[in-house]
C-alpha positions as CSV (number, residue, x, y, z in Angstrom):
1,X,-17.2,23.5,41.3
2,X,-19.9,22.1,39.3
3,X,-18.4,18.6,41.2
4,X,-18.3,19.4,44.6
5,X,-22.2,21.0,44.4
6,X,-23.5,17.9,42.4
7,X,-21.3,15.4,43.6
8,X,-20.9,13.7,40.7
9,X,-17.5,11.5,41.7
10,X,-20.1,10.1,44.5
11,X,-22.9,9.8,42.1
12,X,-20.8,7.9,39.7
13,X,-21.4,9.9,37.3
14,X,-20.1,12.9,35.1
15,X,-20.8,15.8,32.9
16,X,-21.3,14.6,29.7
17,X,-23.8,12.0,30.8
18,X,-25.8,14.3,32.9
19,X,-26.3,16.1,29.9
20,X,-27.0,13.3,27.6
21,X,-29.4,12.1,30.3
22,X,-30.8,15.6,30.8
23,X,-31.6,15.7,26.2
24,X,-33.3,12.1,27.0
25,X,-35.6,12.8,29.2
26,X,-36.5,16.4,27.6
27,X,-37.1,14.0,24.3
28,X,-39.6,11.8,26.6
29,X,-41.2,14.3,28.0
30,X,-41.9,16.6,25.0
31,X,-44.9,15.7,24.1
32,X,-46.8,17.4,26.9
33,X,-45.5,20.2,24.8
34,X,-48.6,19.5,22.2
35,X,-50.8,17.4,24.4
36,X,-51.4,20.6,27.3
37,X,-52.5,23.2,24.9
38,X,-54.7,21.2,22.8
39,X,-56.1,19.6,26.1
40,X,-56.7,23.0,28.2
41,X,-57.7,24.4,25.0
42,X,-61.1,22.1,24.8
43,X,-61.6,24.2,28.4
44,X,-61.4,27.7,26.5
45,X,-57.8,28.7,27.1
46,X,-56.1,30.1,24.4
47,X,-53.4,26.9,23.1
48,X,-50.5,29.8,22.6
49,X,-50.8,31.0,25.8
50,X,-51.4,27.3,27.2
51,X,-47.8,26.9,25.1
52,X,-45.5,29.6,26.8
53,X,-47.1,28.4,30.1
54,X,-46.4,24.8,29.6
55,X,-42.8,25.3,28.2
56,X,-41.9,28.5,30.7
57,X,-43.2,26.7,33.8
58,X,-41.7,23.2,33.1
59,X,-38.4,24.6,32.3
60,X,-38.5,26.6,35.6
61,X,-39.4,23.8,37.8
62,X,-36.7,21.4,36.3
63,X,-34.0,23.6,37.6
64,X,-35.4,24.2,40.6
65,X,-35.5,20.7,40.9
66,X,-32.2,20.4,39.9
67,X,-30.6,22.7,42.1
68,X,-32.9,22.5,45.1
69,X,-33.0,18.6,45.7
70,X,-30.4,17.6,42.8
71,X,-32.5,15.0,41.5
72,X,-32.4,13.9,37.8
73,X,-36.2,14.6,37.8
74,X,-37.7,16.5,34.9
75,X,-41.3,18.1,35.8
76,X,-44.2,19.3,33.8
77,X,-47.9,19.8,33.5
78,X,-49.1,16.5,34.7
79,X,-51.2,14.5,32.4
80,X,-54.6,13.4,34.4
81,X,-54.2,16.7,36.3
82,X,-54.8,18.5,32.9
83,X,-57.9,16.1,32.2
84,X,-58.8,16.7,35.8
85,X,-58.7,20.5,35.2
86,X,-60.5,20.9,31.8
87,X,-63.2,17.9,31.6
88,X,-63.7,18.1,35.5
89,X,-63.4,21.5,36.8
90,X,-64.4,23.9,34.2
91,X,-66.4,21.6,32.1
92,X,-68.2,19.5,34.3
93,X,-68.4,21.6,37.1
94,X,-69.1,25.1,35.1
95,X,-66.1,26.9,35.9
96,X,-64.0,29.4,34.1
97,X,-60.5,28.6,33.4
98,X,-59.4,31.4,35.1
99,X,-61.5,30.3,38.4
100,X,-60.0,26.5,37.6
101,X,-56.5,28.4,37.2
102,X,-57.0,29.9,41.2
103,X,-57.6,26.2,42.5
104,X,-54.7,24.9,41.3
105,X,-52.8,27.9,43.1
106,X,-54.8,27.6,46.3
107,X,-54.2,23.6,46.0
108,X,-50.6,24.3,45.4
109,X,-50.1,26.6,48.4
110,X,-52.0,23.8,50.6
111,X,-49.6,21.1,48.7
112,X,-46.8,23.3,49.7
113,X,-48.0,24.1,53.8
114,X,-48.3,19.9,53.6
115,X,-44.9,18.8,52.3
116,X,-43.3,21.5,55.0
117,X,-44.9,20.3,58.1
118,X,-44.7,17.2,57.4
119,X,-48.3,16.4,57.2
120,X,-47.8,14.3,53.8
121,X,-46.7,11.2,55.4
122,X,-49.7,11.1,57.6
123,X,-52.1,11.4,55.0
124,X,-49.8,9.2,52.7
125,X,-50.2,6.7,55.4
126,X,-54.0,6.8,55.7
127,X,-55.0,6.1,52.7
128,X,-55.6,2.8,51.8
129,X,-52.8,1.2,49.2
130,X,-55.2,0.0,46.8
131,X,-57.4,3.2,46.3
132,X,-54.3,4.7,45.4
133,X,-53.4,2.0,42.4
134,X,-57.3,2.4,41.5
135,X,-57.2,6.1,40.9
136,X,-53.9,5.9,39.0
137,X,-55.3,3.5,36.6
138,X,-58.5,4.9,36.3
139,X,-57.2,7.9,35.6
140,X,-54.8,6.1,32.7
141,X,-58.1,4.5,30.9
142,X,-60.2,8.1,31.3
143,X,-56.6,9.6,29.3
144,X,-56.4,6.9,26.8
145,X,-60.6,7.4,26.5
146,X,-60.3,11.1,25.6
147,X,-57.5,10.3,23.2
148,X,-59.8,7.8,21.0
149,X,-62.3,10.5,21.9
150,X,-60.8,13.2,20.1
151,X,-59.1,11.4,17.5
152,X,-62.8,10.2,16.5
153,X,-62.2,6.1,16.8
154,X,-64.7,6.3,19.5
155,X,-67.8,8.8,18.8
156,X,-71.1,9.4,20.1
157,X,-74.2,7.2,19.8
158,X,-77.6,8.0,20.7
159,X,-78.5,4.5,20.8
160,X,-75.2,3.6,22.8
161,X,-74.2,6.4,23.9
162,X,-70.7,5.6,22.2
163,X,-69.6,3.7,19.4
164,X,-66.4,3.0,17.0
165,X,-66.7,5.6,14.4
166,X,-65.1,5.0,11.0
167,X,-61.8,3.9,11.0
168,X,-61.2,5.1,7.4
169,X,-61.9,8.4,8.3
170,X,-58.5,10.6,8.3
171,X,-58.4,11.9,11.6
172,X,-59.1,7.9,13.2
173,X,-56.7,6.2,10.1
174,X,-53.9,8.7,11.6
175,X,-54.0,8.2,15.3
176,X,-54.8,4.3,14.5
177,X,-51.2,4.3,12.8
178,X,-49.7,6.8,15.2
179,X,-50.6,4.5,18.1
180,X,-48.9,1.2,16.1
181,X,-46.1,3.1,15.6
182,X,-45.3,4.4,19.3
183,X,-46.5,1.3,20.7
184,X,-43.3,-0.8,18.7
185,X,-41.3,1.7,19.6
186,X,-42.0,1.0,22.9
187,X,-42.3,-2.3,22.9
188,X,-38.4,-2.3,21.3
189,X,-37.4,0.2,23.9
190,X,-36.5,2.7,21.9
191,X,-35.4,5.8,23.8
192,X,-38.2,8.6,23.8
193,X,-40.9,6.4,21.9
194,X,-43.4,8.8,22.7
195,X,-41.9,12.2,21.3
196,X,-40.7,9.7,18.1
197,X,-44.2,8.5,17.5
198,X,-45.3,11.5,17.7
199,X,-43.0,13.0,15.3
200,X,-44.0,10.5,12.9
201,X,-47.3,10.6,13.1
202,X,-47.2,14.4,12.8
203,X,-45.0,14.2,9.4
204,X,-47.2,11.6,7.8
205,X,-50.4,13.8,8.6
206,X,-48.3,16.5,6.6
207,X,-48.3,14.0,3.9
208,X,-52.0,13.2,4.1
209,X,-52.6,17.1,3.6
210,X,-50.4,17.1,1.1
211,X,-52.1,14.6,-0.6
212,X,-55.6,15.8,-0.1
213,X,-56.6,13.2,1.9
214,X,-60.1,13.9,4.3
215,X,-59.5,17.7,3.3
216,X,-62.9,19.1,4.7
217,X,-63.6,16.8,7.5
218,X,-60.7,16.9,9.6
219,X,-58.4,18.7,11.5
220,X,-54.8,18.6,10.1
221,X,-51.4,20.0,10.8
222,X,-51.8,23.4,9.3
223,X,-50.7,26.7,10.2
224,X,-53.6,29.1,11.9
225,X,-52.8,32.8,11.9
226,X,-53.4,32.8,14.9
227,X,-51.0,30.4,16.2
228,X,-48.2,32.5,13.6
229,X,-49.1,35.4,15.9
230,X,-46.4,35.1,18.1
231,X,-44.9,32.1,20.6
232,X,-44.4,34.5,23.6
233,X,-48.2,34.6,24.4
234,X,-48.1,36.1,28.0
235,X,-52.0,37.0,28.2
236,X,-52.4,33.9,30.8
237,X,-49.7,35.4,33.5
238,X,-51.6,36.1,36.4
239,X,-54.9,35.4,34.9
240,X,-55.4,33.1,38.4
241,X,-56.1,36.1,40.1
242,X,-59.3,37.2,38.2
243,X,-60.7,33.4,38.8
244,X,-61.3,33.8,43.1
245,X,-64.7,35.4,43.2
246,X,-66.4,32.6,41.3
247,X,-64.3,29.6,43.0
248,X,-65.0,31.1,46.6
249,X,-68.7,31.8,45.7
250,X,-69.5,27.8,46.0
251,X,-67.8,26.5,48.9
252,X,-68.9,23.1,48.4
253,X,-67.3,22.7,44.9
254,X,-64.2,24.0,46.3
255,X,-64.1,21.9,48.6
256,X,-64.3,19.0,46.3
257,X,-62.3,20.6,43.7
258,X,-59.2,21.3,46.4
259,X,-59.4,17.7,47.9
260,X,-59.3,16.2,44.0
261,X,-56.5,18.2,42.8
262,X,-54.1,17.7,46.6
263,X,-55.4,14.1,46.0
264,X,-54.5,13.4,42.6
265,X,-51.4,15.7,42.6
266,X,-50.2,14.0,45.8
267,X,-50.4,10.6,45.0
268,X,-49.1,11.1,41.6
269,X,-46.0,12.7,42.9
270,X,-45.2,10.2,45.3
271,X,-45.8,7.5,42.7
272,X,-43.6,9.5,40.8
273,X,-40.6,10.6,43.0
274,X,-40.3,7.2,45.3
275,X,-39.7,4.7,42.4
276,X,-37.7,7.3,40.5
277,X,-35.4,7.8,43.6
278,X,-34.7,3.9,43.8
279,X,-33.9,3.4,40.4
280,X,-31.2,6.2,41.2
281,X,-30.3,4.2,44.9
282,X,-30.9,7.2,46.6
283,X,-33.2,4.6,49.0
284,X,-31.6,3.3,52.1
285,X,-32.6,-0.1,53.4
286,X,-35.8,1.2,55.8
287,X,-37.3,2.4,52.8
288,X,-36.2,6.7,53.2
289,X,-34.8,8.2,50.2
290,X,-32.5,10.5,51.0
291,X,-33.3,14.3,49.9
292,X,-37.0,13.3,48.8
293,X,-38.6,16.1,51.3
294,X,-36.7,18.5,48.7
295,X,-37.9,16.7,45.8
296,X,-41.4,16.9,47.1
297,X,-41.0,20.7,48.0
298,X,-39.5,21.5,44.4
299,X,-42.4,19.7,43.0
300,X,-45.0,22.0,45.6
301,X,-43.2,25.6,44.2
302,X,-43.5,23.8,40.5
303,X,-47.4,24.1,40.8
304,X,-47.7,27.5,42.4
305,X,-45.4,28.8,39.3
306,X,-47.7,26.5,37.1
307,X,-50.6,28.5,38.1
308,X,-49.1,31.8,38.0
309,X,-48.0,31.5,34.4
310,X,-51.3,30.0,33.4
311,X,-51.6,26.1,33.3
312,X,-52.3,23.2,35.5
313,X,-50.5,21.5,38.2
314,X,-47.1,20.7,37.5
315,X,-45.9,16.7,38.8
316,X,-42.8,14.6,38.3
317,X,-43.0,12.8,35.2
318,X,-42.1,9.2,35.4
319,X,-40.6,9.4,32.0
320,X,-37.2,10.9,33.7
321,X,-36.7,6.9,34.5
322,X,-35.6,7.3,30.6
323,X,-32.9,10.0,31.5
324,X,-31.9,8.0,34.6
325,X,-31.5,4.6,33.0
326,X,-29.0,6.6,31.3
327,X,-26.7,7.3,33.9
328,X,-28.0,10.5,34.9
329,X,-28.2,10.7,38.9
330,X,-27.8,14.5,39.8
331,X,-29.4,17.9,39.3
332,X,-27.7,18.7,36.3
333,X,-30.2,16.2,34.5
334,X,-33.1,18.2,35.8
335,X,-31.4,21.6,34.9
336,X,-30.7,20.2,31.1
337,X,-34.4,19.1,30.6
338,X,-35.4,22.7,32.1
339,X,-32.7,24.6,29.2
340,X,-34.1,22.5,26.6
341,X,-37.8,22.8,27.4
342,X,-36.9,27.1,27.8
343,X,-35.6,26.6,24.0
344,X,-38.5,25.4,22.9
345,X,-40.3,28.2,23.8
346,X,-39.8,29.2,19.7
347,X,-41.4,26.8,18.5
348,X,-44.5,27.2,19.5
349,X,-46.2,27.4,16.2
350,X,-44.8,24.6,14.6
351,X,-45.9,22.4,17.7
352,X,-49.7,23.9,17.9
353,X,-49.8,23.6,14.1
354,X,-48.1,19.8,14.0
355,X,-49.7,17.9,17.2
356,X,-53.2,17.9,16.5
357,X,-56.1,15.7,18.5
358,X,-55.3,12.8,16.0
359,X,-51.1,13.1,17.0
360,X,-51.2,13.2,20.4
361,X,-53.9,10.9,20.5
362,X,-50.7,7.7,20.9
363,X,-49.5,9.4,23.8
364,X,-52.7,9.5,25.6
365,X,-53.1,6.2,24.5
366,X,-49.3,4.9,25.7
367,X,-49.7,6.6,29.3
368,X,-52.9,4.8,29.7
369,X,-51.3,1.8,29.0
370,X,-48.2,2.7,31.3
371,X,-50.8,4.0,34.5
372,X,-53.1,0.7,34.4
373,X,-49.6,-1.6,34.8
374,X,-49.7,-0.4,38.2
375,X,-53.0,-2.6,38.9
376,X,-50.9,-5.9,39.0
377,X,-50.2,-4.7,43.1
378,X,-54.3,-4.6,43.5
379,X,-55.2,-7.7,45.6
380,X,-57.5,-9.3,43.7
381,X,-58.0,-11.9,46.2
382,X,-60.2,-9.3,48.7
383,X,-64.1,-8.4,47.0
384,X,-63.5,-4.9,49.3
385,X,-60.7,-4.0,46.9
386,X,-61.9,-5.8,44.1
387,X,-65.2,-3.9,44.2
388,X,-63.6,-0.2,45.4
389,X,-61.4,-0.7,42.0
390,X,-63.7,-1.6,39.3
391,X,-66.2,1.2,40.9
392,X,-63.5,3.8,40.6
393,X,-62.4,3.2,37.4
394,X,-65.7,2.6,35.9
395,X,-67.0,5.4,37.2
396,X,-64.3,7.5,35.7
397,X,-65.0,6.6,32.7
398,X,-68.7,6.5,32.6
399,X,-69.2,10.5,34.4
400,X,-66.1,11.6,32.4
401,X,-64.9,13.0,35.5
402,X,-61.7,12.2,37.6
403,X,-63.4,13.5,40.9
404,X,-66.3,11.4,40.9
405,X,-64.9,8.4,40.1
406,X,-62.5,9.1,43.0
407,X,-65.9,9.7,45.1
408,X,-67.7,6.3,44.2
409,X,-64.4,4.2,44.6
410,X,-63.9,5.8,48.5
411,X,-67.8,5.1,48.9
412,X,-67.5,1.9,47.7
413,X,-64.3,0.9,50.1
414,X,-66.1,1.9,53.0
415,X,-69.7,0.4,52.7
416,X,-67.8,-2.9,51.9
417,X,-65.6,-2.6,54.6
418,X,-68.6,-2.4,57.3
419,X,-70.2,-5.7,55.3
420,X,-66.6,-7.7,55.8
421,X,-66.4,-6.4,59.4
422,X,-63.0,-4.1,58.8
423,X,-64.4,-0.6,58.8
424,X,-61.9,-0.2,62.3
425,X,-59.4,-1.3,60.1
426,X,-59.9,2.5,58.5
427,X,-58.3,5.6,59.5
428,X,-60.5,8.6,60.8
429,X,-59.1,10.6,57.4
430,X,-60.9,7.6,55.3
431,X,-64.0,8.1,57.2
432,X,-63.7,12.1,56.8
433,X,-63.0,11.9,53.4
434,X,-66.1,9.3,53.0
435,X,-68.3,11.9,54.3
436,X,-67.5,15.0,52.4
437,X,-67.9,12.8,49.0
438,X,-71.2,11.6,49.9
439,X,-72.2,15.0,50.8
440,X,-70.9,15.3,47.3
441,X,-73.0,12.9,45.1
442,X,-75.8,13.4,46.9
443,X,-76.6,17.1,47.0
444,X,-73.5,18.3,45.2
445,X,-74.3,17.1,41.7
């Protein structure tokens, strides 16, 4: 049974390395698992409740993607939409979380009414190739940023604004030796680098507390009561619902906040799902991967659940490529990583207590590192794109937020496309989306 509906004698495939594939790419994905609640946290969401969501809605989506398009995809809380959501959204922009929350299910619903009709290609079309690798990468640095952030290797200035704070300090020492660590890992290829480093990192800040070390200045794995309460935390189900009177009462910012998250959440899913699908040969020789509208509606229903249960927008994750490499090619994959991230709904306090800012701070770090590969494609050859990239990024980083970086890099692209005489090179979407972002910076700020 399980044959004929997964095709695994066409897939090459079987059951035993659909599973082992499905346990490898739970293990490189895990660490979302500590990264989303300590991340949504800094927004005012409880990290408990940030948990369950996280675990509950990821294991949901990865058997729905597993049985709807019977990809070996494994999906999750994206990272960059979760910095997009709490530095952006609700703190830059003076939202609630619950109001936040709403967005992503309005932007979800729109994501959804897109991938349906068909809509997505359009768009996917208009948009020109190398704003997309800009925003990717930025968003990579502006992660990697708020890791050494909150890890305290980078601090504030008033002189410079920022500045490398001490890097004998406890909390920097451990994320310093956390990011070593994952980085060989990776480097060697190890399977799952990522959760291992930060496994490591997390059982040699026990053994700083043990030992006493920066006791009184820094954050540690301990064991809040709070956390101790209980790992079924449920208080964020439905919470979306209380958040649409403030995100409706400014049009303007919802407007912005809508287009950033279908942006971001758009082009990181077709990132994600297109190069995933090849490394499985599901791609035919014109470039169409077979069953990827399914994939892309799986992922739409993943962030509508997201929102429901209380977190941000759910995405493919790139690390399935880990599971893949492995053999697995089918749904079952998915439907594994979905079991396993389900199970770990009982470990919430152990995670929450473990995976503190100066743990995860290596993963943030390593998916920088893995989003700003993708700007060997830019053409550096053409000032337009040259100049559209380093404004997007730059700016990123500088306004700590995801949306106006996006803003100044589309701005960018289309004054210096009227200097080098291409602005009828530009689709009419370009132009629009021009417009509404310098609407934006100029009276939305």
């Amino acid at each position: 049974m399980l044959d004929n509906f997964f095709k695994f004698s066409e897939n090459n495939t079987d059951v035993k390395t659909e599973i082992i594939a499905g346990i490898t790419t739970f293990l490189a994905m895990s660490y979302i698992l500590g990264v989303n609640p300590g991340m949504l946290a800094e927004g005012g969401m409880p990290a408990t409740g940030v948990f369950f969501a996280t675990a509950l809605a990821s294991g949901i989506s990865c058997i729905i993607m597993g049985l709807i398009s019977k990809y070996p995809v494994g999906l999750a809380p994206g990272m960059g939409m979760n910095a997009l959501f709490t530095y952006t959204i609700i703190l830059g922009m003076g939202n609630t979380w619950e109001a936040a929350l709403a967005a992503v299910f309005i932007s979800s619903i729109i994501f959804l009414i897109i991938t349906i009709s068909g809509v997505r290609e359009a768009i996917l079309n208009a948009i020109p190739h190398n704003l997309k690798l800009a925003i990717g990468a930025g968003i990579g640095f502006f992660l990697a940023f708020i890791g050494l952030k909150g890890a305290g290797i980078i601090v504030d200035d008033p002189s410079t604004l920022i500045a490398l704070g001490s890097l004998f300090s406890a909390p920097a020492l451990l994320a310093l030796i956390g990011i070593a660590i994952t980085l060989v890992l990776y480097v060697k290829k190890v399977p799952a680098a990522v959760f291992i480093g930060l496994v490591v990192t997390a059982v040699i800040g026990l053994i700083f507390t043990l030992c006493g070390f920066g006791v009184g200045d820094m954050a540690m794995p301990s064991v809040p009561t709070q956390f101790i309460s209980t790992s079924f935390d449920t208080s964020l189900f439905g919470a979306f619902a209380s958040g649409f009177g403030q995100i409706f009462s400014n049009i303007p910012d919802l407007i912005l906040i809508l287009f950033s998250l279908l942006f971001v959440t758009f082009f990181d899913t077709t990132g994600t799902l297109i190069p995933l699908a090849n490394q499985c040969g599901f791609v035919d020789e014109k470039g169409e991967a077979d069953g990827i509208d399914r994939a892309f509606l799986s992922d739409a229903i993943s962030g509508i659940i997201g929102a429901i249960l209380g977190t941000s927008t759910l995405t493919a994750y790139v690390e399935s490529a880990t599971g893949i490499g492995l053999g697995g090619r089918t749904g079952l994959t998915a439907i594994v990583t979905g079991i396993l991230f389900l199970v770990s709904l009982i470990f919430a306090p152990t995670v929450l207590a473990l995976f503190t800012s100066s743990v995860t701070a290596a993963a943030l770090v390593i998916v920088g590192i893995l989003m700003m590969v993708q700007l060997k494609e830019v053409d550096w050859d053409d000032m337009v794109v040259v100049s559209s990239v380093f404004m997007t990024i730059v700016m990123m980083l500088l306004t700590y937020s995801i949306s106006l970086g996006i803003a100044f890099g589309f701005v960018t692209y289309a004054i210096t496309s009227i200097a080098a005489g291409k602005a009828k090179e530009l689709n009419w979407l370009v132009w629009v989306m021009v417009l509404v972002f310098v609407i934006y910076l100029f009276f939305g700020l």
